[in-house]
C-alpha positions as CSV (number, residue, x, y, z in Angstrom):
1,X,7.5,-9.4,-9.6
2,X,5.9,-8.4,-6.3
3,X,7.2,-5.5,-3.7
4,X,7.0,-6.6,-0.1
5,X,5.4,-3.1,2.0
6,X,5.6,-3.1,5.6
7,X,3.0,-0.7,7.2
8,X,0.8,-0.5,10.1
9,X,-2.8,-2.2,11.2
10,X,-5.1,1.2,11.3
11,X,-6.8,-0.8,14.1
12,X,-4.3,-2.7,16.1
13,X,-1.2,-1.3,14.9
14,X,0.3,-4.6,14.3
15,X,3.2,-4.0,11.8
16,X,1.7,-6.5,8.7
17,X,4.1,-7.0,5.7
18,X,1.9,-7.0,2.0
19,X,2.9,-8.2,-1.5
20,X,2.0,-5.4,-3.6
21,X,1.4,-6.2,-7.4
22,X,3.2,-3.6,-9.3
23,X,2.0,-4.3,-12.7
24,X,-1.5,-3.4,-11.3
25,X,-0.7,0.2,-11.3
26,X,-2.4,2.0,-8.6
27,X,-4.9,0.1,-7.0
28,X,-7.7,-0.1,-3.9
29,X,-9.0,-3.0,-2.2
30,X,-10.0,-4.4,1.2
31,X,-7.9,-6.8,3.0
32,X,-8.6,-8.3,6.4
33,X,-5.6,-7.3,9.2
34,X,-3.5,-10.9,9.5
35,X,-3.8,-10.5,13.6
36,X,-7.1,-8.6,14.2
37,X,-9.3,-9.3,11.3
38,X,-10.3,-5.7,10.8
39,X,-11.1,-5.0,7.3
40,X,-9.1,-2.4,6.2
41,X,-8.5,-0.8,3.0
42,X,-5.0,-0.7,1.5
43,X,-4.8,2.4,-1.5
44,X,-1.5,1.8,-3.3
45,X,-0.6,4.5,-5.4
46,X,2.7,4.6,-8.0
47,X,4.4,7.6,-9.0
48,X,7.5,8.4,-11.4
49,X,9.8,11.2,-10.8
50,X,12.7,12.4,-13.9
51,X,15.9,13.9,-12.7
52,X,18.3,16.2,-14.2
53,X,20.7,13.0,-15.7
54,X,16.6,11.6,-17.1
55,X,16.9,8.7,-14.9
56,X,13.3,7.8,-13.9
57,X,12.6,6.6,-10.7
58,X,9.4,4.9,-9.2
59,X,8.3,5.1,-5.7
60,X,5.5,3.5,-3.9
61,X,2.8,5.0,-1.3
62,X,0.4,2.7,0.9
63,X,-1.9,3.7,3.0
64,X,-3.8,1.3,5.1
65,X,-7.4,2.7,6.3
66,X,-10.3,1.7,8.5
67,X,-12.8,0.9,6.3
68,X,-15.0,3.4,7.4
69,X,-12.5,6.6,6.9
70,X,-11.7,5.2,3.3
71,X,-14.8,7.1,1.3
């Protein structure tokens, strides 16, 4: 099953909606912006939180970067 992420072009701010895989874990990767064709790196990171009842939840983070501010 894939999650659908809606987040912002770093260079044309173009809202851009992206399948993200979650079986992958957290991942990296370059992906060309749909309107501007700016490579951009997407980071996806993953993260599980317990509460009091020990009900795990997961949450998702992306982050879309110009490729040159991503190293």
């Amino acid at each position: 099953m894939q999650d659908l992420v809606v987040a912002g072009c770093p260079y044309c701010g173009e809202r851009l909606e992206l399948l993200i895989d979650p079986s992958g874990g957290s991942q990296e990767y370059t992906e060309d912006c749909q309107v501007c064709c700016q490579p951009m790196v997407v980071r996806v990171t993953y993260s599980q939180t317990e509460t009091d009842t020990e009900v795990e939840t997961e949450t998702v983070s992306v982050e879309l970067l110009q490729e040159d501010d991503a190293f």
